[in-house]
N, C-alpha and C positions, 0 to 999 in steps of 0.2 A: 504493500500500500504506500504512497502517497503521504509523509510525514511531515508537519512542523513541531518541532519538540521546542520547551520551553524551560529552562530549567537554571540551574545556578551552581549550588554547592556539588561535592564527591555524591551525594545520596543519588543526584541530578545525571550525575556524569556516568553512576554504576549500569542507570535504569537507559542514559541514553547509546550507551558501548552495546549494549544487549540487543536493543533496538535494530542497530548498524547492523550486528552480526546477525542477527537472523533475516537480513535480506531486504527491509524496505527502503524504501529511496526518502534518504532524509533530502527533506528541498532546502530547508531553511532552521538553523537554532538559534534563539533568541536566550538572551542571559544577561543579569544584571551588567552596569556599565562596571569598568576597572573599579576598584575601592582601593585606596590607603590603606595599606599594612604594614607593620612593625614600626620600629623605631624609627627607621627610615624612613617611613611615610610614603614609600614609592607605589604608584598604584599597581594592582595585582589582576590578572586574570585569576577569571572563576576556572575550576576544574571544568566545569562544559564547555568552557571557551577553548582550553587548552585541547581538551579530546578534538574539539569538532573542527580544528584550526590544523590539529596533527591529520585529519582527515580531509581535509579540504572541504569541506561545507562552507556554506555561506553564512555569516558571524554578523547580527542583528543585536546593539546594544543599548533600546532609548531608557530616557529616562523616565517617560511615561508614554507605556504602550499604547494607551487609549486614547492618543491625539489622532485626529482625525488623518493626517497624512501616515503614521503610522499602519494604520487600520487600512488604509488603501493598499499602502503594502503587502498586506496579510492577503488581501482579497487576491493578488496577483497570483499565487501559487499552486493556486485551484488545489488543495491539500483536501484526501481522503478524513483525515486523523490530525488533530492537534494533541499533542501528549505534552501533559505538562505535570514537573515534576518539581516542588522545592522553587517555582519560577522568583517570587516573591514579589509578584505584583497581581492584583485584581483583576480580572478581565472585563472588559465590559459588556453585553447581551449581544451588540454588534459584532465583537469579535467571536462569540463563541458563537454564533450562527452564522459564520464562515465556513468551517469545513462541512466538505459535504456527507458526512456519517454522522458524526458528533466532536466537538474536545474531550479526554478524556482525564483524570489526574489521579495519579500516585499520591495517596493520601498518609502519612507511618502512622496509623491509626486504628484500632476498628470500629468504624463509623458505625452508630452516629457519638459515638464516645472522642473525645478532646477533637473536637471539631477547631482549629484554627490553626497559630503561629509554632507554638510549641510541644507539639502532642509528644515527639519521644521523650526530652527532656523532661516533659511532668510526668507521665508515666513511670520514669525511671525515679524522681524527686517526689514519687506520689507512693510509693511502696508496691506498684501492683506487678504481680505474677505472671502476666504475660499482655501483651500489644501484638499490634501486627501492621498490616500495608492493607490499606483498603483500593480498590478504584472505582473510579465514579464516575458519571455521565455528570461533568461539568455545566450546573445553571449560576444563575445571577446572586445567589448565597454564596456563604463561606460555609463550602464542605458540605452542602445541604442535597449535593447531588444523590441521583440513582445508583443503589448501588450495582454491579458489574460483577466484581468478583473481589476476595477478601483469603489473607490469608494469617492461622494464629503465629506468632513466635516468643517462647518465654524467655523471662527478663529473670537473670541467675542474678544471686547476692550478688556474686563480684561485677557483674555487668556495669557500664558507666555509660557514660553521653557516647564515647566513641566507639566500642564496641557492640550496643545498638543500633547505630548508624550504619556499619558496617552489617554485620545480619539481616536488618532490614531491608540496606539498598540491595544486598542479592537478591533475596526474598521479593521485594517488588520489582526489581529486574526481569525474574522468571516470569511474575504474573502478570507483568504487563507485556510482557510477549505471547502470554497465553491467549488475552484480552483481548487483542489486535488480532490475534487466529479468529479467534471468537466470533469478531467484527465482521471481519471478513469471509468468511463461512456462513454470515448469518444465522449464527446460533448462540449470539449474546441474548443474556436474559437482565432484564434492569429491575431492581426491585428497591422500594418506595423505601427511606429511612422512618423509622419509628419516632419520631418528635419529643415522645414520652423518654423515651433514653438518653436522650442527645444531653453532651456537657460538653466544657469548652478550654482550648489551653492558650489564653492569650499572650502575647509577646510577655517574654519575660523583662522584668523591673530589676534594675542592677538592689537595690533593698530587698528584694527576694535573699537573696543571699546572706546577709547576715545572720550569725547562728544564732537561735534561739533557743537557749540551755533551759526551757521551759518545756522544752518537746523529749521526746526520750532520744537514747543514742542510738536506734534503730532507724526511726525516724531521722533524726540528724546525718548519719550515714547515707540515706538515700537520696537527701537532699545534697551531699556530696559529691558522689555520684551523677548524679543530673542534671547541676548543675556547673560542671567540672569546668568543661570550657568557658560557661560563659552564665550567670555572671559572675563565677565562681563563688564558692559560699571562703565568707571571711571573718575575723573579729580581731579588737583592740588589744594589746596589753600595755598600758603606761604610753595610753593617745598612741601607741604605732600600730599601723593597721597590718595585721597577720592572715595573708590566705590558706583556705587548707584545700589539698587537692587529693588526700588519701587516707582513709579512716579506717577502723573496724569498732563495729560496734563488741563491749563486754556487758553483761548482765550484771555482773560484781566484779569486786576484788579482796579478796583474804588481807586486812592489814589492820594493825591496833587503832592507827589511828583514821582510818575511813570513817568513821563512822561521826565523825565531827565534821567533816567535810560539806559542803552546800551546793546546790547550783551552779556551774563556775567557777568551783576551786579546781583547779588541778593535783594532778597523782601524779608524783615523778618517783619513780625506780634507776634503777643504772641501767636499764637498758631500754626503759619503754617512758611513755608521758600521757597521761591519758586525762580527758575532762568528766568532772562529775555533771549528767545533766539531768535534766527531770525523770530520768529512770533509766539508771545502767550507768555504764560508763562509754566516752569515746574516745578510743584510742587513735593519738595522732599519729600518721604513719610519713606521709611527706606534706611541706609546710614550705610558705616563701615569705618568709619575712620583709619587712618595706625595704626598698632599697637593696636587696640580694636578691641572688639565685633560688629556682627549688633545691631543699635539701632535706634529709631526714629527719624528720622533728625530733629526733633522741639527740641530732649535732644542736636543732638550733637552742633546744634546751640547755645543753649546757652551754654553749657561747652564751645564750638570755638571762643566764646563773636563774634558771627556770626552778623552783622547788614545790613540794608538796606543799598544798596552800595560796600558792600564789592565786591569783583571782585576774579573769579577761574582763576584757569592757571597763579596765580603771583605768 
């Protein structure tokens, strides 16, 4: 078939390689424009930009798709299939009743569950046992399409932001090759989201992140996990702000003096550091202090002459 794929990050770039390789004729990929990254501030191609650029396709970057000359664009490519993936722009009802089949979208969800910005991250930041990749007959809502086809994948304790990314973008890789068979056979089946189920994962807030030693350390862990890359979960000790980027949760720890400990005091051993929070404890595993490198929270402890007792958020 006849493809305009739409997409952005690696999630984008897994589902559109699969795409290529099973044979349809990409006409056109569209992807966020370059972005500033790193210290350097140099702008960066997206992973889709890079795949589609190594392939020769034709390399579409606005800043808002849905300007009318844009849209003209689109119409030019007489595309069977718009697949879009991670694009990170809205489309407008003009655009999506362009191709001649349907748009369709790689959703890492199972719809009608976190319908929006951030579904694997809160999934992963939300404790639950398993997500997946939905797709969907793309309308004029966020995520509120037909659904197509769906598939489960579970989220293991040790699982984090990027090792769901990766499971997933295989996992919706495959089914949206399936999906397109589908299409094209004419033996897709679209079936109505449930309304009654639907909840929502909207853009994450960099204050998300901060730890809240009012939650237990299970919880706090997950929200480590989830939100690892971005917006990473953090806290104070003596006004310097401390990120953690690896934890494990303990239920207890055998010591005399535990049991005086509060909310926020810390547990240092000679080999381990762990915080006491609203049920359990969390163990810090790797930490980046302001101004440094990540490194193991058992070095930065003792460079922060860190002790049992000490207290975060002072």
């Amino acid at each position: 078939m006849k493809i305009v794929f739409m997409g952005t990050p690696d999630f984008a770039a897994t589902i559109l390689k699969a795409v290529d390789e099973a044979g349809h004729e990409i006409l056109a990929v569209y992807t966020q424009p370059d972005r500033p990254r790193g210290r350097s501030g140099k702008p960066v191609q997206s992973p889709v930009k890079e795949y589609a650029l190594s392939k020769g396709y034709k390399v579409f970057q606005p800043e808002k798709i849905r300007k009318p000359e844009e849209v003209e664009i689109l119409k030019t490519f007489d595309a069977d299939v718009f697949v879009v993936a991670a694009f990170g722009q809205i489309l407008s009802q003009e655009i999506l009743d362009i191709p001649k089949m349907c748009p369709i979208n790689a959703h890492g969800s199972l719809l009608p569950h976190l319908r929006g910005a951030s579904p694997i991250q809160r999934a992963i930041a939300m404790g639950e046992s398993e997500t997946g990749v939905t797709i969907q007959r793309m309308d004029a809502g966020i995520d509120t399409g037909d659904i197509i086809d769906a598939v489960t994948v579970p989220i293991e304790d040790t699982d984090d932001e990027a090792s769901m990314y990766e499971k997933l973008a295989a996992e919706g890789a495959k089914l949206t090759v399936k999906v397109l068979k589908a299409l094209s056979d004419n033996t897709a089946t679209f079936t109505k989201q449930d309304e009654s189920l639907a909840s929502y994962a909207p853009m994450l807030k960099k204050e998300e992140g901060l730890l809240d030693l009012k939650l237990s350390a299970k919880e706090l862990d997950a929200r480590v996990r989830g939100f690892k890359e971005w917006p990473t979960m953090y806290t104070y000790i003596d006004g310097k702000l401390l990120k953690v980027y690896k934890t494990r949760p303990v239920d207890e720890i055998q010591a005399d003096n535990e049991k005086s400990l509060e909310a926020g005091d810390f547990f240092v051993t000679k080999k381990n550091i762990y915080i006491k929070t609203g049920k359990g404890y969390l163990e810090l595993l790797e930490v980046q202090p302001e101004g440094k490198k990540r490194m193991p929270a058992i070095d930065f402890a003792r460079g922060a002459h860190i002790v049992t007792g000490t207290k975060i958020n002072s």
